[in-house]
N, C-alpha and C positions, 0 to 999 in steps of 0.2 A: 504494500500500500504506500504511498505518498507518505515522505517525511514530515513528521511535525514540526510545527515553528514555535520556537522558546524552550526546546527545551531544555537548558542548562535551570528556567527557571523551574523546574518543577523538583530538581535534588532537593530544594527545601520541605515539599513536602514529602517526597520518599524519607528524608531523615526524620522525622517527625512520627510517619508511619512506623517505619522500622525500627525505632533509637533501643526499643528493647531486645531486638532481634541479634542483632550486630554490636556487638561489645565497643568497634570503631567507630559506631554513629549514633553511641548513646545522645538522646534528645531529650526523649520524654516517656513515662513508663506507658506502655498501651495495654490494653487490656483484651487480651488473646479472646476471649469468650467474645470480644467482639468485633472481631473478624471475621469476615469471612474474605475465601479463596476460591474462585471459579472459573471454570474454563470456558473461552469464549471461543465459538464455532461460528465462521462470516461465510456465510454462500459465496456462491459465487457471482463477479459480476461481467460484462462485456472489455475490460480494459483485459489485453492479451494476458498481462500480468496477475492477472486475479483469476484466471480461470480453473484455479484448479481451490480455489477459498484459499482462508485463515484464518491460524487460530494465534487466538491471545491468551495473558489473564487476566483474572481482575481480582483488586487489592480493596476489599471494602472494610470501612472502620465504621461501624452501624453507630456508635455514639453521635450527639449531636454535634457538627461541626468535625466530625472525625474526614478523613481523607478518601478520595473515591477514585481510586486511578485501572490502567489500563496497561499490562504489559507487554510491548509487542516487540517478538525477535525477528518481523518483518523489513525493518526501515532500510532504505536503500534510495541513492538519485540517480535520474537519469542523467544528471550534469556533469556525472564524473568523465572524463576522457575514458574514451572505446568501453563503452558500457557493452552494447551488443558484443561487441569479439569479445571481451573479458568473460560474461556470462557464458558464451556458448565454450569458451574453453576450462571453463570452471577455474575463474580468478575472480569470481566477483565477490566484495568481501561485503556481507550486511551488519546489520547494526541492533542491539537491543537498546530499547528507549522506552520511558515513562511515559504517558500523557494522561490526562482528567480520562475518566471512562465517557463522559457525555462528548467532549469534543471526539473523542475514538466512535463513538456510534454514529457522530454525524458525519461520518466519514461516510458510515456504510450506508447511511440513511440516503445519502445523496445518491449515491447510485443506485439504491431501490433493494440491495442484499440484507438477507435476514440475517439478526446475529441470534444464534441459543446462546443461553446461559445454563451450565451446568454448575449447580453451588455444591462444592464438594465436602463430601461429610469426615473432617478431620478432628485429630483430638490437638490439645493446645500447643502440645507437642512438636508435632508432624505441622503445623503452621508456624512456630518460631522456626524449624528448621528449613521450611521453606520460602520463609520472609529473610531468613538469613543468607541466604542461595542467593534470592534476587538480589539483595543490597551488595552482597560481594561482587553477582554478576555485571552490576552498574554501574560500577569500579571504572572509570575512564579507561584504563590498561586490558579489563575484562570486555567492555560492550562488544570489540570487533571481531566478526567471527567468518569463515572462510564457507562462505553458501555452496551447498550442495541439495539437488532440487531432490533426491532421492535419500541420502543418508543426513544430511545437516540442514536442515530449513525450520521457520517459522514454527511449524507445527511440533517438529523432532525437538523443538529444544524446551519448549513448552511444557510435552509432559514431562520428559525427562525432570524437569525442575520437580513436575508434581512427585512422579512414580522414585527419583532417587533418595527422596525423602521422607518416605512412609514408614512405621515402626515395623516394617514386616519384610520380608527380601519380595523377590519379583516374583519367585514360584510360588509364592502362599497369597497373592492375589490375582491372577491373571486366569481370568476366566479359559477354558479350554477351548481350541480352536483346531480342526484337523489342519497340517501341513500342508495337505495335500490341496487343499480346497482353496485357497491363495488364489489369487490370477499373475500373469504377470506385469511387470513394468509396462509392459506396452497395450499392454488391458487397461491397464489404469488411466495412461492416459489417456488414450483412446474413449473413456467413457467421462473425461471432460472435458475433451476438446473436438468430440468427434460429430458436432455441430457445427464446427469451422473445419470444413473439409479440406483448406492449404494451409491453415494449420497443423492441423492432425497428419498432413505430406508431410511438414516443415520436420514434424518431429520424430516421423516415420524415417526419414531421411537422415535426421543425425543419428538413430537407436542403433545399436548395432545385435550382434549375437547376442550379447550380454541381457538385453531386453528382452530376452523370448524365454529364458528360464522360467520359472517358478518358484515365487519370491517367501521369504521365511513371515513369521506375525512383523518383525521389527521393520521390513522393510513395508508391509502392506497398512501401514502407521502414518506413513507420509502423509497421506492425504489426509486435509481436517476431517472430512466427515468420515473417515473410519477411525479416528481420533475419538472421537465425539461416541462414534455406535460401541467404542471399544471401554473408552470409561463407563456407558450407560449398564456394559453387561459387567462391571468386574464389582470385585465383595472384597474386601477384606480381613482376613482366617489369620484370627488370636485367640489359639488355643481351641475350645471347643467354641466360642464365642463367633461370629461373621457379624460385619457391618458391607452393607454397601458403599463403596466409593460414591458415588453420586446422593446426594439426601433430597434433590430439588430440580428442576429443568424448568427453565422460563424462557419468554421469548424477551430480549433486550430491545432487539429491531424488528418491526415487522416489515417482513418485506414489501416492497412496492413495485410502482412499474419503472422498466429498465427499456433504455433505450438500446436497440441494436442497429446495428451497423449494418450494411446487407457487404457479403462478403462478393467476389467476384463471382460472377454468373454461372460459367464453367467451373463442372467440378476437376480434378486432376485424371482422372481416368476420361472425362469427355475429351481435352484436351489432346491427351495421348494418342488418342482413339485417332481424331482428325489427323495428328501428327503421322501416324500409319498408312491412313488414307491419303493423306497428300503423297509419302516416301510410294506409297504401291503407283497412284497414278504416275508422279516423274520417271520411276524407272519404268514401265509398261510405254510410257510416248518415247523415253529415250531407246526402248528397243526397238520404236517403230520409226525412228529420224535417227538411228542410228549413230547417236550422238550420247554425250556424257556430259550431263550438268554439275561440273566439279564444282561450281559457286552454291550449291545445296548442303554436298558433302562436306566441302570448309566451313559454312554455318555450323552444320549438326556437331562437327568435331569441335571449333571453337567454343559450343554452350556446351558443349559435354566435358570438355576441357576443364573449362574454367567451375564446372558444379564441382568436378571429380577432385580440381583445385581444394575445394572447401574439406569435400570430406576426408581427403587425405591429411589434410593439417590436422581434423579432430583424431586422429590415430595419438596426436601430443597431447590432446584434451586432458583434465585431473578429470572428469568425468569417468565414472568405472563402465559403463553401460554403450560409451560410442566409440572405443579405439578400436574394437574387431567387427566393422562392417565388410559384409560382403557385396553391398553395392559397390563397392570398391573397382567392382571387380567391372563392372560397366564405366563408372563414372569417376577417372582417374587423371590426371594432370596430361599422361602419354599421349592424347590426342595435339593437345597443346605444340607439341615437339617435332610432331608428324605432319602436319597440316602443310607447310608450304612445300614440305618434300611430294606431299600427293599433289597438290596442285604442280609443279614443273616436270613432273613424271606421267601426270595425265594428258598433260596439253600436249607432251612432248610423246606421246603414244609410248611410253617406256612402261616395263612389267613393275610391281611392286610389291615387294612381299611381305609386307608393313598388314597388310589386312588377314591374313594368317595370323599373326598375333592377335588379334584385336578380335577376330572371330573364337579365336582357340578363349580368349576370356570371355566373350558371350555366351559360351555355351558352357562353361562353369557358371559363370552368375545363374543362368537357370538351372542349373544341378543344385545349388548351396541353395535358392529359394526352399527346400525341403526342411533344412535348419532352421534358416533367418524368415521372418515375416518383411517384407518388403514396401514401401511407401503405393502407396493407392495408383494406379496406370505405372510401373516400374515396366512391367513385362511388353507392355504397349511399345514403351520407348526402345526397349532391349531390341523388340521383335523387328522395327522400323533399324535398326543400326544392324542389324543380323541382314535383311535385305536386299542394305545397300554393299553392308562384306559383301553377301555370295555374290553380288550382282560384277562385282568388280574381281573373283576370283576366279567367276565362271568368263569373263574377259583375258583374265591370263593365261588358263587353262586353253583356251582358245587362239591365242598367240602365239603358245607352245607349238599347236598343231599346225 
């Protein structure tokens, strides 16, 4: 979500809140009994950045005049230098920050997303040591943290704060969930972005092998709302004794209406589709004018180039999830290199045996689709640059003779 403005002024009231929590910010004695700790759950909204929600906490001092705050491991700007390339190679570093819980809701208010409130049922305990977490974590030295969309984000650090400091280990509350019944990374996202269908390519496109696994409980946590489904089911086991984790669920924001954006008309696969149909009709008139429109095949090689460009770099990604793509294997920097040697070998009626490579890896990209899940019209694209190979080696072949 969007950075707050002021907040250095709100350390005042974090110290205030916590001065009993944290021996280094003693203020003023609070009185645990009147706190509460809850997890906040934000739908999702149309900015690309929100679509998968967020989750917060919230720090309430139910005394009168007590403190009402909002803790979010979300904060991040777009202002920094190479925001995009930083994010997509996993360097982007976010922020935890304080702010009032009312200004945090008008955040979400404004763009129409619900937020749950989950009030969680601790003993006085399990709340100083959790109020002690935050104030350490708001430590100027502590807030910055190295974003990771799948293992380190907003949500991951959230509960972590809750779940690291409960009187009991992790096995004596965590509800039971088969292993097996997970989906993977790329299920996931897929089921919140899979309403912006060049989105859902975008990120089809950077996932690699690593995405098609089947993901553990800690990894299927990312997302707020299994955040949310997962605190609703867990209890508490002291001794023969069970408390629920959650004692309360309210609505903070009620949703409203959200404006969308209309995305580009075609979807990726229509796209492709045409892209085939155009490559089938050029070579079927180039076999009837008996001619070679190499100004097509320097296009396709050039955009196939320069994509294959992108994903090749993500092999250096800190991302775990997108260094072993087997789109690779279609869309590689090698077209780049080859391009003006095809063009003065074509014009120049000379053989070239540059498309033997470049076939011999088409036809592994479509063996490895068996492993890897692939971005939406991939095989579209594949099957159009397969095509134009044979069409230029069944020309060699033909030369020979």
């Amino acid at each position: 979500m969007r950075t707050f403005v002021g907040m250095k002024r709100l350390l005042v009231a974090v110290v205030c809140l916590l001065g009993l929590a944290c021996p280094r910010l003693q203020a003023q004695q609070v009185d645990l009994d009147s706190v509460e700790i809850s997890l906040l759950t934000c739908s999702p909204h149309e900015e690309i950045y929100s679509l998968y929600g967020h989750t917060a906490l919230r720090i309430l001092d139910k005394r009168p005049g007590g403190g009402d705050l909002a803790v979010n491991y979300g904060l991040f700007s777009f202002d920094k230098p190479f925001f995009v390339a930083r994010f997509i190679f996993g360097l982007t570093d976010y922020e935890m920050g304080v702010a009032p819980f009312q200004a945090f809701c008008n955040e979400y208010r404004y763009y129409g997303s619900e937020v749950t409130e989950q009030v969680l049922n601790l003993s006085n305990g399990e709340k100083e040591r959790i109020l002690a977490a935050v104030a350490e974590n708001y430590m100027p030295e502590n807030r910055v943290y190295r974003y990771n969309i799948f293992h380190d984000n907003c949500t991951t650090r959230a509960i972590d704060m809750v779940l690291n400091h409960l009187s009991v280990s992790e096995e004596a509350f965590r509800h039971e969930k088969k292993e097996d019944s997970y989906p993977t990374f790329r299920e996931m996202v897929h089921s919140c972005n899979g309403h912006h269908p060049w989105v859902s390519f975008g990120s089809d496109m950077l996932l690699g092998f690593q995405a098609d696994r089947r993901t553990t409980h800690r990894d299927w946590l990312f997302l707020p709302a299994h955040a949310m489904e997962d605190f609703a089911g867990m209890s508490i086991v002291e001794g023969s004794k069970s408390r629920a984790l959650v004692k309360e669920t309210r609505t903070a924001v009620e949703g409203g209406v959200q404006t969308v954006e209309s995305d580009f008309p075609l979807r990726p696969r229509t796209v492709f589709l045409l892209l085939l149909v155009l490559t089938l009709i050029i070579s079927m008139v180039e076999w009837r004018l008996k001619k070679t429109f190499w100004g097509y095949d320097a296009l396709l090689m050039v955009l196939c180039g320069l994509a294959g460009t992108v994903l090749f770099l993500m092999v250096f990604s800190q991302h775990p999830t997108v260094s072993l793509n087997f789109q690779l294997l279609l869309l590689n920097p090698l077209p780049l290199f080859l391009v003006w040697r095809m063009i003065k070998r074509t014009r120049a009626r000379k053989r070239d045996r540059q498309y033997v490579l470049w076939t011999v890896l088409i036809c592994l990209f479509f063996a490895m689709g068996f492993v890897q899940q692939y971005a939406e019209g991939m095989y579209l694209l594949a099957s159009s640059l397969l095509i134009r190979n044979l069409k230029y080696l069944n020309e060699e072949l033909g030369m020979r003779n």
